[in-house]
Backbone as ProteinMPNN parsed JSONL, in Angstrom:
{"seq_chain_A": "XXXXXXXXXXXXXXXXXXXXXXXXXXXXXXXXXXXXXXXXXXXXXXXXXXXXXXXXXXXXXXXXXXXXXXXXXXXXXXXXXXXXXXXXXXXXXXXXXXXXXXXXXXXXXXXXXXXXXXXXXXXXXXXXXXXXXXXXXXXXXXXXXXXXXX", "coords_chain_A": {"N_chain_A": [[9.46, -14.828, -8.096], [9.427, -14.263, -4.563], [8.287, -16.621, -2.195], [5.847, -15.21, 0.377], [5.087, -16.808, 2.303], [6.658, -19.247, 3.01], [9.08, -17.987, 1.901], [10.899, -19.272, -0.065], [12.174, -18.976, -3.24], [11.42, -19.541, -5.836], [8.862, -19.608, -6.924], [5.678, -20.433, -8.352], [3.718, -19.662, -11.345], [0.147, -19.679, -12.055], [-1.889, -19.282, -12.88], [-2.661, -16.13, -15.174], [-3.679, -12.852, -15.561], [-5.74, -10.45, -17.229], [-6.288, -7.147, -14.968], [-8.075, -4.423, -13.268], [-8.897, -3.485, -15.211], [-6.972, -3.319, -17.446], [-4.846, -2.051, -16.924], [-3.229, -3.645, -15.439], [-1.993, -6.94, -14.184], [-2.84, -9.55, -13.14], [-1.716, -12.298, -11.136], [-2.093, -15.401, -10.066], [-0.502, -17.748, -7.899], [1.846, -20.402, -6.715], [3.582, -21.833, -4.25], [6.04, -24.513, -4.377], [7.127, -25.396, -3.087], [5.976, -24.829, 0.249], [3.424, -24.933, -0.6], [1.907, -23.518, -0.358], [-0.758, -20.801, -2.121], [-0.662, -17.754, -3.486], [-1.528, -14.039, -4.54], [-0.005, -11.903, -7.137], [0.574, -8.775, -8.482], [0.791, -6.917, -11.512], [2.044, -3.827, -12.402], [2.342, -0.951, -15.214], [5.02, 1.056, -14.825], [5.464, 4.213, -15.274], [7.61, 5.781, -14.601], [10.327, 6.45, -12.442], [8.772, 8.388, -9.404], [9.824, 10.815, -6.98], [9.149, 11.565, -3.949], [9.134, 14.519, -2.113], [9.461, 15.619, 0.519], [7.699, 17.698, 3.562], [9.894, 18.642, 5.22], [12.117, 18.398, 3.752], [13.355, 15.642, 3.098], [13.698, 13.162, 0.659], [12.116, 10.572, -0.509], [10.983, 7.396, -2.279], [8.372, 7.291, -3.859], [5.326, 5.868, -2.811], [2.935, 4.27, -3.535], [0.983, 2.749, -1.986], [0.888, 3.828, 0.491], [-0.492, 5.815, -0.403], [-2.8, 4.704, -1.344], [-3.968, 3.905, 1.362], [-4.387, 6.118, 2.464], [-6.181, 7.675, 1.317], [-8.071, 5.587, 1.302], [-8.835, 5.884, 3.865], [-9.981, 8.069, 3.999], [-12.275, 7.788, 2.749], [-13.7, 5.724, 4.523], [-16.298, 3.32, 5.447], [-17.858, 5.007, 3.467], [-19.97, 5.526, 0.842], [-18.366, 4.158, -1.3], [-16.901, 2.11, -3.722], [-14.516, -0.734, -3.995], [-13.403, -1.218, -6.013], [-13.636, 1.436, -7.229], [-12.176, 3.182, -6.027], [-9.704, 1.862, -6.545], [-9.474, 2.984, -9.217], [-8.984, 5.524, -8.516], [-6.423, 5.593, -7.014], [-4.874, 4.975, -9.343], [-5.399, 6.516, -11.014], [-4.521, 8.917, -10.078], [-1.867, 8.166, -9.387], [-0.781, 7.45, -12.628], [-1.481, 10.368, -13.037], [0.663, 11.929, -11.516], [3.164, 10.035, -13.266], [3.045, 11.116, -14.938], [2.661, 13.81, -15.779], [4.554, 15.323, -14.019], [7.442, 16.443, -12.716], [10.253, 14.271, -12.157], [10.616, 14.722, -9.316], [8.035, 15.562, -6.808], [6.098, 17.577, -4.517], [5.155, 16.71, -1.56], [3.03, 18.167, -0.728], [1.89, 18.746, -3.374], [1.284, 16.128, -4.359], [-0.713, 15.75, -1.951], [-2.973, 18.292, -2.865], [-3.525, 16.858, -5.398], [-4.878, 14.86, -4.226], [-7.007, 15.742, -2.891], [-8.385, 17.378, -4.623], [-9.52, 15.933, -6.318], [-11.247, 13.818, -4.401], [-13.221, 15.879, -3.454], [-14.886, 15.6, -5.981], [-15.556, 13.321, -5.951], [-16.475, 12.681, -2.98], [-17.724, 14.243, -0.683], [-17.69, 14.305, 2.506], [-15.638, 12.441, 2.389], [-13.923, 14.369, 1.559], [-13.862, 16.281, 3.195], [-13.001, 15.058, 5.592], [-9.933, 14.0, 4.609], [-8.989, 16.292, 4.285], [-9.125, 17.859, 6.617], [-6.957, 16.107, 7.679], [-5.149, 16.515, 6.077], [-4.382, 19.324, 6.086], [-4.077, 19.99, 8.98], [-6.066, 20.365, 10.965], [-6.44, 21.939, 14.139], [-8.618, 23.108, 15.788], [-12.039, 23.06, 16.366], [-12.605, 25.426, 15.207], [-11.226, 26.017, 13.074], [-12.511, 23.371, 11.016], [-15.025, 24.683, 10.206], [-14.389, 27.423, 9.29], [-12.621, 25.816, 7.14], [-15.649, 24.88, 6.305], [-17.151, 26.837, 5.2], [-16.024, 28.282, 3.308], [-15.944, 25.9, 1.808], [-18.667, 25.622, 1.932], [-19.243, 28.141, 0.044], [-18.358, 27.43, -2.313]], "CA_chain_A": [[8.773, -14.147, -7.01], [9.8, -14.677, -3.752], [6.777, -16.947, -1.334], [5.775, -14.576, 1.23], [4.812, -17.326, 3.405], [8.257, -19.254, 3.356], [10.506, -16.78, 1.572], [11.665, -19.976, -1.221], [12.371, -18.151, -4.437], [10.781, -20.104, -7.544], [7.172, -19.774, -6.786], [5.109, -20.82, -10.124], [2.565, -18.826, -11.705], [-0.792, -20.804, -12.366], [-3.202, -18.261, -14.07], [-2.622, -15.107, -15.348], [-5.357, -12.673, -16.531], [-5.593, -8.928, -16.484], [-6.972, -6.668, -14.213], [-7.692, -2.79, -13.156], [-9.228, -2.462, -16.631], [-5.839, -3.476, -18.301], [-3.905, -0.934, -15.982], [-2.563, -4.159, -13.95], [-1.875, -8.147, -14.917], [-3.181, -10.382, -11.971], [-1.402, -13.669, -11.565], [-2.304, -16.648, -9.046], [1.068, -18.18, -7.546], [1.772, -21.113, -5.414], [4.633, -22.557, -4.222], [6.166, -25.518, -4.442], [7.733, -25.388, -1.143], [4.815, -25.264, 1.025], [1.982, -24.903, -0.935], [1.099, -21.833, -0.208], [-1.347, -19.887, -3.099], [-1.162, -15.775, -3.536], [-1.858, -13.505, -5.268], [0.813, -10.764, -7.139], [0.08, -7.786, -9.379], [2.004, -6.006, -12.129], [1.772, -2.408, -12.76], [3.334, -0.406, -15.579], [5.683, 2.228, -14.004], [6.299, 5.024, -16.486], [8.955, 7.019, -14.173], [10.561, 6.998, -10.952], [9.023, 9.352, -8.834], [10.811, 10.656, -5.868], [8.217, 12.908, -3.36], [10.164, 15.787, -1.403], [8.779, 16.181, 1.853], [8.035, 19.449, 3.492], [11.106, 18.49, 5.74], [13.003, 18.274, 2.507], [14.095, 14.486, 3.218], [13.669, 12.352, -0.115], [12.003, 9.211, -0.006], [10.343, 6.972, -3.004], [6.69, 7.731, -3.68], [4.285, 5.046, -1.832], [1.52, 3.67, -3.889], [0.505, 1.595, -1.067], [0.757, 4.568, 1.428], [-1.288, 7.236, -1.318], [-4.241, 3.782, -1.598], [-4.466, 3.946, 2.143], [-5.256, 7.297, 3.259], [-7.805, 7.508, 0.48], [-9.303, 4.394, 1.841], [-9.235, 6.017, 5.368], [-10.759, 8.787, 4.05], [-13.42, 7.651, 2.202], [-13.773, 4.975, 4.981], [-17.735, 3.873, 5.919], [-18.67, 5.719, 2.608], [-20.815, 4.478, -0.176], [-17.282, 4.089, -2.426], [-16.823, 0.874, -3.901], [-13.138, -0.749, -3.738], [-12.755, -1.061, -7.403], [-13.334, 2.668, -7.598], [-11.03, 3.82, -4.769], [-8.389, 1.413, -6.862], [-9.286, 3.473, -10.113], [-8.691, 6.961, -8.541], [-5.774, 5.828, -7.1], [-4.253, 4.763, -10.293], [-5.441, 7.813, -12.088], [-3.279, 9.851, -9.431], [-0.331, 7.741, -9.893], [-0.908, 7.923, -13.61], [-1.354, 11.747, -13.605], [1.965, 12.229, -11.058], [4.337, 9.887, -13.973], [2.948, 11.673, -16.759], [2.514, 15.454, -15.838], [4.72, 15.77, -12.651], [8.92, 16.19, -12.93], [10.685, 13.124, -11.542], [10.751, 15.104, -8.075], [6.829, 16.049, -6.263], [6.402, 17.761, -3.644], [4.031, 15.963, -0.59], [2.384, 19.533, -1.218], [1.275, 18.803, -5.18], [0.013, 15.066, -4.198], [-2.336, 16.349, -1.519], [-3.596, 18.845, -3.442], [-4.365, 16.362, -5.924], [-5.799, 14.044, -3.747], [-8.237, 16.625, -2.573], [-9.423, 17.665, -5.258], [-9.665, 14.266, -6.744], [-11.952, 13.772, -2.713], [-13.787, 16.627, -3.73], [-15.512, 15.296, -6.847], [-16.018, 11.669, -5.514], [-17.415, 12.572, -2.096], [-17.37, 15.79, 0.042], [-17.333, 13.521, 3.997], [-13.996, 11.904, 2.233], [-12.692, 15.802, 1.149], [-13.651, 17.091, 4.347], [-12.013, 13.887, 6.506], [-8.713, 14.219, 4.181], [-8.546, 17.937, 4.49], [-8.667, 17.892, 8.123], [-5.673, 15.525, 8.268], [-3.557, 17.509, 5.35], [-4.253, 20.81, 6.874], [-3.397, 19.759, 10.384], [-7.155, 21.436, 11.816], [-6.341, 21.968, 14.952], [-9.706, 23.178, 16.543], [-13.263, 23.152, 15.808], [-12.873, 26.849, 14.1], [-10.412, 25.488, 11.517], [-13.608, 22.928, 10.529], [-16.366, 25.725, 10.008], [-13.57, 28.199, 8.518], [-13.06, 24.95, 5.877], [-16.738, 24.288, 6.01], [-17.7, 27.834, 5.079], [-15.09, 27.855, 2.262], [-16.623, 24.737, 1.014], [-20.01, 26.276, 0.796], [-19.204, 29.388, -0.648], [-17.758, 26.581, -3.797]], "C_chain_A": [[8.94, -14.983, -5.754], [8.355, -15.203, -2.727], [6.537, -15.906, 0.143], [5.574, -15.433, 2.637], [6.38, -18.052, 3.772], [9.666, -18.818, 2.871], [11.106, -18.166, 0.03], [11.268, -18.785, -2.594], [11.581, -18.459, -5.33], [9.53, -20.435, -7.132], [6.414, -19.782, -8.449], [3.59, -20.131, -10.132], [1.05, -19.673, -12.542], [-2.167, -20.342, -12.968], [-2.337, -16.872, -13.677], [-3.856, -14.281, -15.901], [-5.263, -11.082, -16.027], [-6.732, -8.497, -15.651], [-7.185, -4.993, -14.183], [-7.85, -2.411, -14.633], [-8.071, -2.357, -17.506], [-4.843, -2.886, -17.748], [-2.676, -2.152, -15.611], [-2.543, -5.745, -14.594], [-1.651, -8.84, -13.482], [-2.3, -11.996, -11.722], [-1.101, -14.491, -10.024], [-0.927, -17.211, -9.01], [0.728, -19.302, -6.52], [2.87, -21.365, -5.631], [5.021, -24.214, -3.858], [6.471, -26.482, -2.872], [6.885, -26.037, -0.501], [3.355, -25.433, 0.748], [1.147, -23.928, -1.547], [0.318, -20.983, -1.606], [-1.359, -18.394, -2.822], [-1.217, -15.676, -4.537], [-0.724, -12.254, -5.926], [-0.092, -9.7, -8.169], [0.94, -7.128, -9.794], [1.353, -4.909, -12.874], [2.952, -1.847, -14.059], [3.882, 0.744, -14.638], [6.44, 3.357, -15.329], [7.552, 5.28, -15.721], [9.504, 6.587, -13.004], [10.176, 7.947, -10.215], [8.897, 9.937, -7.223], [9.914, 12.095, -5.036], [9.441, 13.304, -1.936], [9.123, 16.292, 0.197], [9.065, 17.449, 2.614], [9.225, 19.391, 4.945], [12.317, 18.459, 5.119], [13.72, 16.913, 2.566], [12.966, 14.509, 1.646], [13.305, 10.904, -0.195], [10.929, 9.217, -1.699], [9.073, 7.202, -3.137], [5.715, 6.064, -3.796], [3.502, 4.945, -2.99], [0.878, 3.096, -2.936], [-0.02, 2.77, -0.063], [-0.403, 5.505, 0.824], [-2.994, 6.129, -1.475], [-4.237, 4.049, 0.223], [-5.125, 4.987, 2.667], [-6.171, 7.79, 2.294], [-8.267, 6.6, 0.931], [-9.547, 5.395, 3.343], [-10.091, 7.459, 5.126], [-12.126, 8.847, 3.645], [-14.228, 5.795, 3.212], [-15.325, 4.789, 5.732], [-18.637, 4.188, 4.908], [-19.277, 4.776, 1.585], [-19.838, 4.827, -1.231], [-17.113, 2.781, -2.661], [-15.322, 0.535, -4.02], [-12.599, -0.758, -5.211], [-12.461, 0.907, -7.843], [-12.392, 3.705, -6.748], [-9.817, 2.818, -5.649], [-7.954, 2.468, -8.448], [-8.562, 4.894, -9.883], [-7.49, 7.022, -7.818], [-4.851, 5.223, -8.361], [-4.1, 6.016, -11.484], [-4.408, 9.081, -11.366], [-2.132, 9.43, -9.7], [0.08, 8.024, -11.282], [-0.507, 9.406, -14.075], [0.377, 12.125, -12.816], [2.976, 11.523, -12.626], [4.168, 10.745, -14.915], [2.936, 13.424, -16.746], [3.502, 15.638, -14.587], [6.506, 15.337, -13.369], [9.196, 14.958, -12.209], [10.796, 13.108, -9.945], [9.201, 15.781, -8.167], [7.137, 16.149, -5.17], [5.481, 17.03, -2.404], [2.714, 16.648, -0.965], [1.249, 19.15, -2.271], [0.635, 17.725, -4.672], [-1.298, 15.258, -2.999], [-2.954, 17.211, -2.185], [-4.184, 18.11, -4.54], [-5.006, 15.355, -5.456], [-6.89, 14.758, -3.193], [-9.162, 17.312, -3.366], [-10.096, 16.739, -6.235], [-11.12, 13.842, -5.62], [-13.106, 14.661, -3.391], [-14.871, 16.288, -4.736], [-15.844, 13.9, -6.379], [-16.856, 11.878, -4.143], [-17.057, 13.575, -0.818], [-17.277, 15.348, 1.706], [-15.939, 13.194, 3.562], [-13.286, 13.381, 2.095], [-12.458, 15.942, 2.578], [-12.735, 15.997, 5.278], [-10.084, 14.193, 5.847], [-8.36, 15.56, 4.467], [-7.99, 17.975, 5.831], [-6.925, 17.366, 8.499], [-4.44, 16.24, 7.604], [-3.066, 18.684, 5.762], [-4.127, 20.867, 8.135], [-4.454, 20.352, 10.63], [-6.539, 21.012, 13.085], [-7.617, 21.885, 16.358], [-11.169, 23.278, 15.25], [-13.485, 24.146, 14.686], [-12.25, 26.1, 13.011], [-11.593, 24.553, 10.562], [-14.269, 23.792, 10.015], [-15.555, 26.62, 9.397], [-13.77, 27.223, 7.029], [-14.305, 24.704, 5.081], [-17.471, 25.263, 5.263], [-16.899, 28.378, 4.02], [-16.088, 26.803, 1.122], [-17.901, 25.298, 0.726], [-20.423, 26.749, -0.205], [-18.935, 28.53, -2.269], [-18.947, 26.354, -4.161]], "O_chain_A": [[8.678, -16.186, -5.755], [7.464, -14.386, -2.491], [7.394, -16.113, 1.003], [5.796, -14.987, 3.762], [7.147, -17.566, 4.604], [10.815, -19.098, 3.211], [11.773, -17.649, -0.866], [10.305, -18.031, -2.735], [10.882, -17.531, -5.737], [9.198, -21.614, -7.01], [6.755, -19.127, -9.434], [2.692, -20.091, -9.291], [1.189, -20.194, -13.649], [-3.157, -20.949, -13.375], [-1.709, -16.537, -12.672], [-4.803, -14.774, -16.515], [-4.895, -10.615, -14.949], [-7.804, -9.089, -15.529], [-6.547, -4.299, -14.975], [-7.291, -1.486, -15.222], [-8.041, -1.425, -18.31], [-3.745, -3.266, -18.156], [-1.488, -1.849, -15.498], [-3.163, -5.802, -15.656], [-0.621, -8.758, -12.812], [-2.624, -12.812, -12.585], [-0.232, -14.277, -9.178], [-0.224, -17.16, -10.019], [-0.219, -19.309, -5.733], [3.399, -21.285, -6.739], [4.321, -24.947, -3.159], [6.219, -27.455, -2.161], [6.76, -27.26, -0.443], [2.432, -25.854, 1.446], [0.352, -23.644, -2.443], [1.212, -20.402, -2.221], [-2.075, -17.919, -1.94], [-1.093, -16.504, -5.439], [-0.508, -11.445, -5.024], [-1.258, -9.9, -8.509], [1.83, -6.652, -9.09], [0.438, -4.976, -13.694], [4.141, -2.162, -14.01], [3.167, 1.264, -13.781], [7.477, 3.285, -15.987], [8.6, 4.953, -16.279], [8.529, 6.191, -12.365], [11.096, 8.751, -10.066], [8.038, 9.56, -6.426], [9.99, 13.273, -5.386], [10.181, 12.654, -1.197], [8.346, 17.187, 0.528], [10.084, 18.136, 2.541], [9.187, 20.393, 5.658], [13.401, 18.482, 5.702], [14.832, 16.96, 2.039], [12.011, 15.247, 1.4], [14.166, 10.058, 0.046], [10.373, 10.181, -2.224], [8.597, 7.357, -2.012], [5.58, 5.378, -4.809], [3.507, 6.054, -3.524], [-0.269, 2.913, -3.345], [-1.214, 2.765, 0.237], [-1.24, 5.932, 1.619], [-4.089, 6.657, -1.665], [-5.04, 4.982, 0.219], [-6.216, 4.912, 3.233], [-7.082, 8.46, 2.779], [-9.463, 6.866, 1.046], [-10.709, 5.467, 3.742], [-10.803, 7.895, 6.031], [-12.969, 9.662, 4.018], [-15.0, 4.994, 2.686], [-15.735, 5.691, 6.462], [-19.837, 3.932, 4.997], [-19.116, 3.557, 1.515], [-20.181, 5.657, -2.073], [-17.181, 2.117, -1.626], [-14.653, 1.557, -4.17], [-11.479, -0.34, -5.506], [-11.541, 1.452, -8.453], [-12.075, 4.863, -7.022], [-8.709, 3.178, -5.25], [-6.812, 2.722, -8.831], [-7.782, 5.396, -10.692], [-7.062, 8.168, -7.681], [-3.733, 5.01, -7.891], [-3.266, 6.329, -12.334], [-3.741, 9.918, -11.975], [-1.306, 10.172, -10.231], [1.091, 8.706, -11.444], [0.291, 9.742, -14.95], [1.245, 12.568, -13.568], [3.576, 12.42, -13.217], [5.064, 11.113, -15.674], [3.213, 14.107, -17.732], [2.927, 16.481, -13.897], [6.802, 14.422, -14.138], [8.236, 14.544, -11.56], [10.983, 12.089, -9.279], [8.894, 16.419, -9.174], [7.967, 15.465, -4.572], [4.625, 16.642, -3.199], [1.675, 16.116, -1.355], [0.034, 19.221, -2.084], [-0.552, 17.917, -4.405], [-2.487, 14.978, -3.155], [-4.105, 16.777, -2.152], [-5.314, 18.483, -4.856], [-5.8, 14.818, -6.228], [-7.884, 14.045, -3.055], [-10.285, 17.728, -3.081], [-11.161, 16.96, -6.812], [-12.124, 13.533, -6.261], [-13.996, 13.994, -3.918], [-15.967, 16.712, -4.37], [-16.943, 13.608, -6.851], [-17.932, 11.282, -4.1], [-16.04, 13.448, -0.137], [-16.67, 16.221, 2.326], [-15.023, 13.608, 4.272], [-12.137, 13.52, 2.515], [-11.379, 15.816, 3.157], [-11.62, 16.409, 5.601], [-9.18, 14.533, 6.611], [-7.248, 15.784, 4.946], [-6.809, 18.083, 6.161], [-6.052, 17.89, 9.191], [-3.328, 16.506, 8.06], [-1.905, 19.088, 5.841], [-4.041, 22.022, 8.552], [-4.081, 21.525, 10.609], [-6.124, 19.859, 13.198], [-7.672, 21.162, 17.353], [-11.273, 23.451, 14.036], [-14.153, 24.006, 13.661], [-12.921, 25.615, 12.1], [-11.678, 24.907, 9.386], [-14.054, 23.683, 8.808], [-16.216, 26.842, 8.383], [-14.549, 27.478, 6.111], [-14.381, 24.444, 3.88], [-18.427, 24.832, 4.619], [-17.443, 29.461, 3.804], [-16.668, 27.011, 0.056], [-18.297, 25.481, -0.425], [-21.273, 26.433, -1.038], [-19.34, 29.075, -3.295], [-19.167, 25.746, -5.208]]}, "name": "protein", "num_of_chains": 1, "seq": "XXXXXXXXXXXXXXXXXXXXXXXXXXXXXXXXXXXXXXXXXXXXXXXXXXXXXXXXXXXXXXXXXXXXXXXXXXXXXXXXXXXXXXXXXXXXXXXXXXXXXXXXXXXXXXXXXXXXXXXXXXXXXXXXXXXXXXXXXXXXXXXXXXXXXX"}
């Protein structure tokens, strides 16, 4: 593992220990180089999978990008960070295991919203807004009046 602080290669691993409920395998690093201590994390990866944007370009599917805008949506809220790490693992999870090797942007918002939906209805409604492009106030109260009726 390469040191993020001065890039030398053979950084040494000085505890290991799992994490994420077994999901994930934590391991303390320093280097020799400069010193420097981090932190890495190893995930299993069942699949490759490759999200299709509604532009039809092809690009790798983000874990990093799919944990942030759940944090920004549930941002403020009474969510704790371990459980914003579980629900995105259970999305990644459900995409390798039920989803072809190609998703569309489409399918993972929809399951991040309704994923939002059951955890905390300020995070649905904040994510919605941004997936569904609202434009004006009506588009809110159209959603909001939707959401009731559920």
């Amino acid at each position: 593992m390469r040191c993020p602080f001065c890039g030398r290669d053979d950084t040494q691993v000085k505890d290991s220990r799992p994490a994420e409920e077994g999901a994930a395998i934590r391991r303390r690093r320093s280097c020799p180089g400069c010193g420097a201590r981090f932190t890495t994390f190893e995930r299993v990866q069942l699949r490759e999978i490759t999200v299709v944007k509604t532009d039809g370009r092809r690009v790798p599917f983000d874990r990093e990008k799919l944990a942030r805008s759940i944090r920004v949506a549930l941002r403020k809220r009474p969510v704790e960070e371990d459980r914003i790490e579980r629900i995105v693992n259970g999305i990644q999870r459900k995409l390798e295991t039920e989803a072809e090797s190609e998703v569309t942007s489409r399918q993972i918002g929809e399951i991040v919203m309704d994923t939002l939906k059951g955890v905390d209805e300020v995070a649905y409604v904040r994510f919605a807004s941004v997936y569904r492009n609202f434009a004006e106030a009506r588009d809110f109260r159209e959603f909001l009046g939707a959401l009731k009726k559920d």
